[in-house]
C-alpha positions as CSV (number, residue, x, y, z in Angstrom):
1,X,11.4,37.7,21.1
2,X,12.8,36.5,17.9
3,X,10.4,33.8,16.2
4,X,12.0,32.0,13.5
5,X,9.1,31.1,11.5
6,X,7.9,34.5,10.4
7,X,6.1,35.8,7.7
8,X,8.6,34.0,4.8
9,X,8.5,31.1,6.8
10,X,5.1,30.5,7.2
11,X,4.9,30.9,3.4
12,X,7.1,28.4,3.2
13,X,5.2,25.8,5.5
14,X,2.2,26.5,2.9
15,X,3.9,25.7,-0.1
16,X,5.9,22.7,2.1
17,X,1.8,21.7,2.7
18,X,0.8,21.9,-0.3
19,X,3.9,19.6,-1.1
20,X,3.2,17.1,0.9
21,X,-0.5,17.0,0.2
22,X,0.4,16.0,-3.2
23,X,2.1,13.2,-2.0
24,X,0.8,9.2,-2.4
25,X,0.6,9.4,1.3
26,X,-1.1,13.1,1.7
27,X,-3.7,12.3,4.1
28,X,-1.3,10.5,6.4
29,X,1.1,13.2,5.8
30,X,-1.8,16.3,6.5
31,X,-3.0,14.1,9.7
32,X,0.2,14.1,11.6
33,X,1.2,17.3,10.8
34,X,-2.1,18.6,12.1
35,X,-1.4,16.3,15.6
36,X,2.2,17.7,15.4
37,X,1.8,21.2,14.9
38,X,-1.1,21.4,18.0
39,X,2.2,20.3,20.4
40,X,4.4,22.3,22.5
41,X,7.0,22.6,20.1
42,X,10.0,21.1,22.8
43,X,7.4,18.1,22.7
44,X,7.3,17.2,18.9
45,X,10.5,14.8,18.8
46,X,13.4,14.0,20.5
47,X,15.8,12.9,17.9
48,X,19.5,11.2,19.1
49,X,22.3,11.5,16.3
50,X,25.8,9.4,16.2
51,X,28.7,10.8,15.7
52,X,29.3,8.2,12.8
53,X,25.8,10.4,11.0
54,X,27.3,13.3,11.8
55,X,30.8,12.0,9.5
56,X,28.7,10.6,6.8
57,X,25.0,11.6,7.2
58,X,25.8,15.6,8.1
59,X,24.0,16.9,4.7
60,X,20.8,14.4,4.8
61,X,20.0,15.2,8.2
62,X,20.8,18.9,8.2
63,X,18.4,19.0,4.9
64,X,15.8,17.2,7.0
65,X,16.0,19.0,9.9
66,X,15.4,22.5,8.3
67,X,12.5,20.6,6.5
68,X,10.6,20.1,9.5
69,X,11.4,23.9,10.5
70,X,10.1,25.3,8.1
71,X,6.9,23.0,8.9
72,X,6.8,24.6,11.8
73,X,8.2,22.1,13.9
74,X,11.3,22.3,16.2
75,X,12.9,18.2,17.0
76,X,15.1,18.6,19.9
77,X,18.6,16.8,18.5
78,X,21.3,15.4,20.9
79,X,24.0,14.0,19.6
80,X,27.2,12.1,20.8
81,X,30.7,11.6,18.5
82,X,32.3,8.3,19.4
83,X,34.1,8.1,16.3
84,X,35.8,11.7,16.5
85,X,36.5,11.5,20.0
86,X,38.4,8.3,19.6
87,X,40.3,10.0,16.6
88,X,40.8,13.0,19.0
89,X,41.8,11.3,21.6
90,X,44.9,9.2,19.8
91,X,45.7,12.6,18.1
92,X,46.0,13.5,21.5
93,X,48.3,10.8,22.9
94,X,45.5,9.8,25.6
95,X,44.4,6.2,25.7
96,X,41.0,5.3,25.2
97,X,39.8,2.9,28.2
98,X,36.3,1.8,28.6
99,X,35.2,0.0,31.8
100,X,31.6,-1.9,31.6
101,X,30.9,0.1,28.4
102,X,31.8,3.3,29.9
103,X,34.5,5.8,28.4
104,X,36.9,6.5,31.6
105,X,37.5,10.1,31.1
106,X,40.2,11.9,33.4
107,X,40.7,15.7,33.0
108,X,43.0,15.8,30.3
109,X,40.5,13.6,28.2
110,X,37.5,15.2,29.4
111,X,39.2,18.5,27.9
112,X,39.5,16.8,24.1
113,X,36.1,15.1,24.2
114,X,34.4,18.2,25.3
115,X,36.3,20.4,22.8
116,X,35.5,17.6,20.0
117,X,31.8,17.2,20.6
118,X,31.7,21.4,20.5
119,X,33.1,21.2,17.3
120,X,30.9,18.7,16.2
121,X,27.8,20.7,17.4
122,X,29.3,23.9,15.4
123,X,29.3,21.9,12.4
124,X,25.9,20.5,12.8
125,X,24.8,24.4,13.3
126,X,26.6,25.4,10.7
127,X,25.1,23.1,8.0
128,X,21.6,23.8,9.6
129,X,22.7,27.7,8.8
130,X,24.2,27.2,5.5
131,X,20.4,25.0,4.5
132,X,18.2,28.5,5.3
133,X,17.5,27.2,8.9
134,X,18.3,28.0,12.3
135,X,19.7,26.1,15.8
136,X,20.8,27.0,19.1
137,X,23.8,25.0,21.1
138,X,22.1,24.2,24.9
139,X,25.3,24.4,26.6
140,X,26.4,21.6,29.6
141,X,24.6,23.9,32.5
142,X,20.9,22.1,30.9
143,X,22.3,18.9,32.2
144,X,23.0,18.9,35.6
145,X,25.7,16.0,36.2
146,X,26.5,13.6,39.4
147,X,29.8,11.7,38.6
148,X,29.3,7.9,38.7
149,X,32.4,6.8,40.4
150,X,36.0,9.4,40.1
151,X,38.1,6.5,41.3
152,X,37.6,4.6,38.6
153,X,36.1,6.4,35.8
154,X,37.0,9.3,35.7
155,X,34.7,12.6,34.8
156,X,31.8,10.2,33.9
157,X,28.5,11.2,35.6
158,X,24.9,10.5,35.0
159,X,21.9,13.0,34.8
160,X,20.9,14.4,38.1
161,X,18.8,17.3,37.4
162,X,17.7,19.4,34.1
163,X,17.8,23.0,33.3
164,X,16.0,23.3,30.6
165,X,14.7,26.8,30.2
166,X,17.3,27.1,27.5
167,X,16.1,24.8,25.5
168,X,11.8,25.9,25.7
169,X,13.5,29.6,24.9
170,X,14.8,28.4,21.5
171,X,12.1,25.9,20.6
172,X,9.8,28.9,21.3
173,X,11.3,30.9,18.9
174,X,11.6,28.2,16.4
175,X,15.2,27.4,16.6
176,X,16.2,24.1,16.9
177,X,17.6,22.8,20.0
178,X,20.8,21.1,19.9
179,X,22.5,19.4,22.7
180,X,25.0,17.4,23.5
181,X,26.5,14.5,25.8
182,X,28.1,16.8,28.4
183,X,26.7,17.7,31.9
184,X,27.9,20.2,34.6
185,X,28.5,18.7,38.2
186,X,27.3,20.9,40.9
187,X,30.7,22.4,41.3
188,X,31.5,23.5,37.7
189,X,33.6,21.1,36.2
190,X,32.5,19.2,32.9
191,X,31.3,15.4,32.7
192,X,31.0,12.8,30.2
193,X,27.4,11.6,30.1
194,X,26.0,8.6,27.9
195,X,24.4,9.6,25.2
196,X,21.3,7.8,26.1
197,X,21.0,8.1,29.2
198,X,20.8,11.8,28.6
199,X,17.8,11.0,25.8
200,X,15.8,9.1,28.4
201,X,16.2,12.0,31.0
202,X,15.5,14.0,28.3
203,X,12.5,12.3,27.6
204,X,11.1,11.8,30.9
205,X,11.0,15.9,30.9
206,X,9.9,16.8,27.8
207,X,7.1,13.6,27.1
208,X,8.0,14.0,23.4
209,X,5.4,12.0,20.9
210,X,8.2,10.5,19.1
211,X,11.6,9.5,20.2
212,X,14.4,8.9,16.8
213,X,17.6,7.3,16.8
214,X,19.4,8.2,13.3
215,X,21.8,5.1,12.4
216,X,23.8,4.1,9.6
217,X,21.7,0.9,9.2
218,X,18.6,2.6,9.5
219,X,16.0,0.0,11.1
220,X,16.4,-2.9,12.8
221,X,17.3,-6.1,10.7
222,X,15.9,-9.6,10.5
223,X,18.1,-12.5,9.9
224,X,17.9,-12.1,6.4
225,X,19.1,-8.5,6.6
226,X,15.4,-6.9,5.9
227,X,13.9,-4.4,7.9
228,X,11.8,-5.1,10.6
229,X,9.1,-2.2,9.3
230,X,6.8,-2.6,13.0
231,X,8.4,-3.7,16.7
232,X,5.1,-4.1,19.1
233,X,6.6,-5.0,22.2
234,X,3.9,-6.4,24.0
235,X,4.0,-9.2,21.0
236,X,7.2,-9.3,19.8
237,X,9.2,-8.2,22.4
238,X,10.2,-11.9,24.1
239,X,10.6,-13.5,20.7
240,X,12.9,-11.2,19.4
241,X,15.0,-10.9,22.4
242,X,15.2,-14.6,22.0
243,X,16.2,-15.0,18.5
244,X,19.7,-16.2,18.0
245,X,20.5,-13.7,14.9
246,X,19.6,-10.3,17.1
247,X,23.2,-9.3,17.6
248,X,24.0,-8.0,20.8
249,X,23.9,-4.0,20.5
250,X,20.7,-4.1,18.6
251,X,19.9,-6.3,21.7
252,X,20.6,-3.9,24.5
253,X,18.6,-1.2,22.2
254,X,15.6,-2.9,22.4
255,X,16.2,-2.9,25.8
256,X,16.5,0.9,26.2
257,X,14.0,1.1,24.1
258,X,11.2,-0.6,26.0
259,X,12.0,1.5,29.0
260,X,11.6,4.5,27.2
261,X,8.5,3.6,26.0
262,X,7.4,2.7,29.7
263,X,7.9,6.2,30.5
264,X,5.7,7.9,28.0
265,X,2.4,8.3,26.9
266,X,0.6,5.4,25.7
267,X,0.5,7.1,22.0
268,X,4.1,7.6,21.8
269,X,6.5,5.9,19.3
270,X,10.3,5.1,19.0
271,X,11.7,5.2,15.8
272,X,15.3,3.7,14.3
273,X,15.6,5.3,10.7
274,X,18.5,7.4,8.6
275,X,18.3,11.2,8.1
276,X,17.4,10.9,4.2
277,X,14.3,8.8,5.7
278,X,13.5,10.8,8.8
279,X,10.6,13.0,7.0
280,X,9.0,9.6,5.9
281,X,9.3,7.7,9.2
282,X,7.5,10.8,10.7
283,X,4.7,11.6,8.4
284,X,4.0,8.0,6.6
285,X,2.0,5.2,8.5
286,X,4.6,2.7,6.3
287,X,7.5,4.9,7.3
288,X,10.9,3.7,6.4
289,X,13.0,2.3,8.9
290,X,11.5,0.5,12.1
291,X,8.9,2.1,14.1
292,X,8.6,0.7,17.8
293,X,5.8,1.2,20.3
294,X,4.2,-0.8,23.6
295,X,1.4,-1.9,21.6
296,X,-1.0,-4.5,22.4
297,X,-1.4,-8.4,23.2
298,X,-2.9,-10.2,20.3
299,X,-5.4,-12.3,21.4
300,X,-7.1,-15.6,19.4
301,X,-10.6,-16.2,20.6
302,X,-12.3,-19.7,19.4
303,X,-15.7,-19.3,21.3
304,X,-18.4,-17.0,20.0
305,X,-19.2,-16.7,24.3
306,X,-15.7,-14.7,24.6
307,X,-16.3,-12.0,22.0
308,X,-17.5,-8.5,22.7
309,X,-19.7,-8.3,19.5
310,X,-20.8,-4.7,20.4
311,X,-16.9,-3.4,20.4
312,X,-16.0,-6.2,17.1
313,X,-19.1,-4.8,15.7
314,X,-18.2,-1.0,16.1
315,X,-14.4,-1.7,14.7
316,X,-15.7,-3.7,11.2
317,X,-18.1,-0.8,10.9
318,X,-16.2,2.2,11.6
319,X,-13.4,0.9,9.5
320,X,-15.6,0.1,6.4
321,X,-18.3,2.6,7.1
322,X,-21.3,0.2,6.6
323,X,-23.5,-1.4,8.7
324,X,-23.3,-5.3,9.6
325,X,-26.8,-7.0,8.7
326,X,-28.6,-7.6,12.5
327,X,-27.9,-11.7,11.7
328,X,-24.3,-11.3,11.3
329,X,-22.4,-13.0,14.2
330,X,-25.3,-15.3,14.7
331,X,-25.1,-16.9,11.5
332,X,-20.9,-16.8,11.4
333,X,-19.3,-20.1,11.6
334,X,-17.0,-19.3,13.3
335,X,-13.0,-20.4,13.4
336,X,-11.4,-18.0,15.6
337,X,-11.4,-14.0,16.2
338,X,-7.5,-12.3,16.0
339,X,-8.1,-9.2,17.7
340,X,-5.9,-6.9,19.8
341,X,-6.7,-6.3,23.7
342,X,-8.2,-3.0,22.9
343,X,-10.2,-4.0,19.9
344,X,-8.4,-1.9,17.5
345,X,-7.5,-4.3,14.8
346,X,-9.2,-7.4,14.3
347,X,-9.5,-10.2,12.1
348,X,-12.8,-12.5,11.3
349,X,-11.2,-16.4,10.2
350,X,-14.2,-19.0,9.2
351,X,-13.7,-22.0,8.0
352,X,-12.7,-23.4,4.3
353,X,-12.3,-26.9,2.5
354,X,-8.7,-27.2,3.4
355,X,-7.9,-23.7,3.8
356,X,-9.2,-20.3,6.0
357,X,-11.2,-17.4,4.6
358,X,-10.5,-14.0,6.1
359,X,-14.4,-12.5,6.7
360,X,-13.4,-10.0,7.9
361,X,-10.0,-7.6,8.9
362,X,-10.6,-4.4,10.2
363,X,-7.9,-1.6,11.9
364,X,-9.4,1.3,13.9
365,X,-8.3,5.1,11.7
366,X,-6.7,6.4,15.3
367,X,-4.6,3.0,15.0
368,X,-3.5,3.0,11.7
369,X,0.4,3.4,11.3
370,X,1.0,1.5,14.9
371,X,1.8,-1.8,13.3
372,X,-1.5,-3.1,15.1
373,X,-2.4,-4.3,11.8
374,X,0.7,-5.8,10.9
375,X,0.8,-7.6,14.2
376,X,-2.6,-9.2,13.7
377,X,-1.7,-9.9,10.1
378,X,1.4,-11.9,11.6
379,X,-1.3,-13.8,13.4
380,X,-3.4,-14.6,10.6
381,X,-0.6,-15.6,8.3
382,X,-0.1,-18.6,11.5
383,X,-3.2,-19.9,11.9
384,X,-4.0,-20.1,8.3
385,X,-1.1,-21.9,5.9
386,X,-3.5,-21.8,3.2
387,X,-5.8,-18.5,2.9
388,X,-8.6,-16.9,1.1
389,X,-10.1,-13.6,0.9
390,X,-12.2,-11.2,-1.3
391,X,-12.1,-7.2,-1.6
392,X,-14.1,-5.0,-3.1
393,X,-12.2,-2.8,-5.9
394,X,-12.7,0.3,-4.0
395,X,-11.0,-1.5,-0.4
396,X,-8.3,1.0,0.8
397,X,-6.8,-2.0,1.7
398,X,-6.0,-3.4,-1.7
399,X,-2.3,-2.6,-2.1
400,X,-1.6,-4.0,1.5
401,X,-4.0,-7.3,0.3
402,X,-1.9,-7.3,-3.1
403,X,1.2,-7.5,-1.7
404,X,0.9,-10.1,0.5
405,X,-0.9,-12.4,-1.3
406,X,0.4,-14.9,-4.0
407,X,-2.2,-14.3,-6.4
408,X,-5.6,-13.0,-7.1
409,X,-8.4,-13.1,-9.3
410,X,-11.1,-10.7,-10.3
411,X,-14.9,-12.7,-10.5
412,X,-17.8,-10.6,-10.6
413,X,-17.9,-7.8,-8.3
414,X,-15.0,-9.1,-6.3
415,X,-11.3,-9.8,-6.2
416,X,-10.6,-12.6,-4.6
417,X,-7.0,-13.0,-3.2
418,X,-5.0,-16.2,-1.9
419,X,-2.2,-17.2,-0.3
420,X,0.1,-20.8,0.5
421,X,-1.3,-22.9,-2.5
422,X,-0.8,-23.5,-6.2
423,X,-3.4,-26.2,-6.1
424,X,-5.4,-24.6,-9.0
425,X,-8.4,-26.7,-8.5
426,X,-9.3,-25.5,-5.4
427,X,-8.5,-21.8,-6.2
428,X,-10.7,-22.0,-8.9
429,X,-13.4,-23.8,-6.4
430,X,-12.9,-20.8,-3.7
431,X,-12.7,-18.2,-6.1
432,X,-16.1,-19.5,-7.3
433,X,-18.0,-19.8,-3.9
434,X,-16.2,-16.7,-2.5
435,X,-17.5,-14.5,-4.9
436,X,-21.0,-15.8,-4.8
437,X,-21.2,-15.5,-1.1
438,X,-23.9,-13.0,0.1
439,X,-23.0,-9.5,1.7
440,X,-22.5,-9.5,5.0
441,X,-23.5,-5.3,5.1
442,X,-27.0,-4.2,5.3
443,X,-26.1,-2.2,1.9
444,X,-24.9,-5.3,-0.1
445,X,-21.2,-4.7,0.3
């Protein structure tokens, strides 16, 4: 059997290491390579592709799909074609009708959407071919098709059944899988299948780690038109649905994309990114586009009788590798606890004169790059208006701290940061008393 990543390849991936261990990022990078590269390679990523990347995206994502090849790493890519097929179709003479979102398709237009999303799969191939990499076309016989309703729509079916030996062959030999939005019915004849419904079939198979939908905007936006970096549905998922500026499509997304994740492992992640960002969104905790998973309730705890201080304790001590002096959360005075429902992220709040101090904010290494952090930073941002905190220089949290605070200010072994006042009287007050505050680690620290 031919095996794509031969002895030049492999060479490849070890100068492509080397690359990335260069990187800012390198032991992000180098940490989920290693967790990607110990996968069944049809299980890495599932990766869904418009036919509006294909127009204008063809070259980013056809560079960063041989770049993860030649990592070793095989994404399985389906991809749809609205655009073209619409284009094809008035070329064509045929009208396009949709009924309840659905393309009605009769024979003659299942004929020119078949023989346009072909083409388009050719020229995805080629431009894999012509970048030094390699794919293989899963033709319609992977999907197995039931038609949803002939009468009215035509040759529009759903996913019955998957074939899918095809597809392990090629991601065995390190060629990368390519299919598209057209399943066989049990007699032969083509059918027009959504696009996402055949990712989430797709995905109930193959349990891939990481699901990625390539789109022109990249991430989902806020109302300001930012992107939304972390999406934990268990704590944002009602708000957002809620929010009067989440446009309708982006809507139904989040929709498809908390039933996804319901059908996956726990660890598993659904990202919305562009092809020239798709290596970063993969190997980077920040990524660049939106990265959703099920996450975790963020709880507030007031009362020193609800918290597990053995599982609080472990979490602040793993994360800074020190020991908590035996007195600790006897002596804390205690405002609230932030902590996730698994005690993976945490924060410590205690009271200030007219402000908060964050004691303590600590994110468990396996749980880095979920946006459990984030979330509980969220939190922290609304129970405090007005915060303090101090860091020691060598905090790998420092660039987060730096960036969301509104000022800082080094006093003696500390940098002291703050956040919601300008009242320079009291932030020269905390800064004071912060930084002469005893350690709270059995080392000093």
């Amino acid at each position: 059997m031919t095996d794509y990543f031969d002895a030049e390849a492999k060479s490849t991936r070890q100068v492509i290491r080397q690359l990335l261990g260069s990187m800012s990022e390198g032991r992000e990078v180098r940490a989920y390579l290693q967790k990607f590269s110990e996968m069944d390679r049809a299980r890495f990523a599932l990766i869904k592709v418009g036919g509006a990347i294909l127009r204008d995206g063809l070259d980013a994502l056809a560079d960063a799909l041989v770049f993860l090849q030649k990592l070793g790493l095989t994404p399985v890519v389906v991809h749809g074609g609205g655009p073209q097929i619409d284009a094809a179709m008035q070329a064509a003479g045929l009208p396009v009708q949709r009924h309840e979102g659905l393309r009605v398709t009769g024979a003659d237009a299942m004929a020119v959407i078949a023989g346009t999303l072909r083409g388009l799969t050719a020229d995805l191939l080629a431009a894999i071919r012509q970048k030094g990499g390699h794919a293989t076309a899963i033709g319609a016989q992977a999907a197995g098709a039931k038609l949803l309703d002939e009468d009215r729509l035509g040759r529009v079916g759903e996913v019955g059944t998957l074939d899918l030996r095809a597809l392990h062959d090629a991601a065995g030999e390190g060629s990368i899988p390519v299919l598209t939005c057209i399943g066989e019915t049990a007699d032969g004849r083509l059918a027009n299948i959504n696009a996402d419904a055949l990712v989430a079939a797709l995905a109930h198979a193959l349990q891939p780690q990481k699901i990625v939908f390539l789109t022109g905007t990249g991430a989902v936006l806020d109302q300001n038109g930012q992107a939304i970096s972390f999406i934990h549905l268990a704590h944002d998922y009602e708000r957002l649905m809620n929010a009067d500026w989440l446009h309708g499509g982006m809507r139904l997304k989040l929709q498809q994309i908390r039933t996804l994740l319901e059908d996956l492992p726990p660890g598993a992640s659904v990202s919305i990114t562009r092809p020239d960002a798709l290596v970063r969104e993969l190997f980077t905790h920040g990524g660049s586009g939106t990265l959703v998973r099920r996450g975790e309730a963020i709880l507030t705890l007031r009362d020193k009788t609800q918290l597990d201080t053995a599982r609080l304790g472990a979490l602040i001590e793993g994360a800074f590798g020190r020991r908590l002096k035996a007195d600790y959360w006897r002596d804390l005075d205690l405002h609230s606890v932030i902590v996730s429902a698994q005690v993976r992220a945490a924060a410590v709040l205690t009271p200030l004169d007219g402000a908060l101090y964050l004691d303590k904010f600590a994110v468990a290494a396996e749980a880095r790059g979920e946006g459990l952090g984030g979330a509980v930073w969220a939190e922290i941002t609304a129970a405090a208006p007005v915060l303090f905190w101090r860091s020691r220089p060598d905090n790998p949290f420092n660039a987060f701290y730096h960036a969301h605070a509104q000022g800082s200010a080094h006093e003696g072994p500390w940098r002291v940061f703050w956040r919601g006042t300008s009242d320079w009287a009291q932030i020269g007050r905390q800064v004071q008393e912060l930084a002469a505050r005893p350690a709270s680690f059995e080392d000093g620290a």
